[in-house]
C-alpha positions as CSV (number, residue, x, y, z in Angstrom):
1,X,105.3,269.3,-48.9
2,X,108.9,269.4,-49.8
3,X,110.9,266.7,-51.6
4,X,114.2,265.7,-51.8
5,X,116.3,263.3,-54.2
6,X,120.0,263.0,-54.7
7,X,120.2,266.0,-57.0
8,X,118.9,268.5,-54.6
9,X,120.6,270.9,-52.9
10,X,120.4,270.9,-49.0
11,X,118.5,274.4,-48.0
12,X,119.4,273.7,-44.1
13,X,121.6,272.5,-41.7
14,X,125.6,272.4,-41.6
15,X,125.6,271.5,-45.2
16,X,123.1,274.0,-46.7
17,X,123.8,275.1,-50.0
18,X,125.5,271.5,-50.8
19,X,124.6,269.2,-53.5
20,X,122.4,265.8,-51.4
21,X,124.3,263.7,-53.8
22,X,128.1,265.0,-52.5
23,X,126.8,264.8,-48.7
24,X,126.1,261.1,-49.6
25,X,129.7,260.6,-51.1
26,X,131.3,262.7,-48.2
27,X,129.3,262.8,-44.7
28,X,126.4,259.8,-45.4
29,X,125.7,259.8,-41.7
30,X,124.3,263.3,-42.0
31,X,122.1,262.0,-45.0
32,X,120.8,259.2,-42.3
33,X,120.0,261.5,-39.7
34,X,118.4,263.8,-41.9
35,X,116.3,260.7,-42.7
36,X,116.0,259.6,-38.7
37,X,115.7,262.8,-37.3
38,X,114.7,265.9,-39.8
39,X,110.6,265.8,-39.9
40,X,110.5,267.4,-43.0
41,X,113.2,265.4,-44.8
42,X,111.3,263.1,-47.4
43,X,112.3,261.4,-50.3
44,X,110.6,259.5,-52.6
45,X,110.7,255.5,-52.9
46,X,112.3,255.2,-56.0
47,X,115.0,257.4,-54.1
48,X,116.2,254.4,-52.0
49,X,118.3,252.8,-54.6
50,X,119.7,255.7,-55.5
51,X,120.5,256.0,-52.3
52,X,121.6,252.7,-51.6
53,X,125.5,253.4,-54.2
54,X,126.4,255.7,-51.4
55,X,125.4,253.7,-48.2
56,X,125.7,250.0,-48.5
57,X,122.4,248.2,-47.1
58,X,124.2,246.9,-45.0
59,X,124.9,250.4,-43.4
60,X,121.4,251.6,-43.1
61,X,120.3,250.2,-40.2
62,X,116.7,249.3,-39.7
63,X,115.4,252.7,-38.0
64,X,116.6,254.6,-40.8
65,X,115.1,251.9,-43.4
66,X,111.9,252.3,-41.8
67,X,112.0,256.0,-41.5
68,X,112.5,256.7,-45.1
69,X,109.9,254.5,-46.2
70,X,107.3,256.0,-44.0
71,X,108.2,259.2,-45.0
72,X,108.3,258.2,-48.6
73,X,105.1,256.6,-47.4
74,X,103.8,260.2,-46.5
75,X,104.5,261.6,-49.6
76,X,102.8,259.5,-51.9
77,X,100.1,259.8,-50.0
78,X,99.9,263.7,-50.1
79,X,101.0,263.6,-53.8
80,X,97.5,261.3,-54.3
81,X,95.5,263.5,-52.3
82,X,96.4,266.3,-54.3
83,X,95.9,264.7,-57.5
């Protein structure tokens, strides 16, 4: 399963080839429908407040809250089962 953070570099999509980290700074609406919309987009929970310097709370609606943690969600678990 892959895994993103802010330090990644996008391997799809418009920005492909693109630090996560200067999408954030620059386009952060991609970076929330990558969260919304992308199945395979997952970060993990400790990724949220990273997240969080580049779009205010206040900015991340509920949806996308609720995506990334069930994502997030997904990914501990798989990291668990593996382990």
């Amino acid at each position: 399963m892959k895994e993103y953070s802010i330090n990644s570099i996008f391997d799809f999509g418009k920005y492909k080839g693109e630090w996560l980290r200067k999408v954030l700074t620059s386009d952060p609406e991609y970076v929330k429908d990558c969260i919304q919309k992308v199945e395979f987009f997952r970060m993990r929970i400790e990724s949220f407040s990273e997240i969080l310097q580049y779009i205010p709370d206040n900015q991340m609606d509920m949806s996308t809250q609720r995506a990334f943690f069930i994502k997030a969600s997904e990914l501990t678990n798989y990291y668990n089962e593996e382990y």
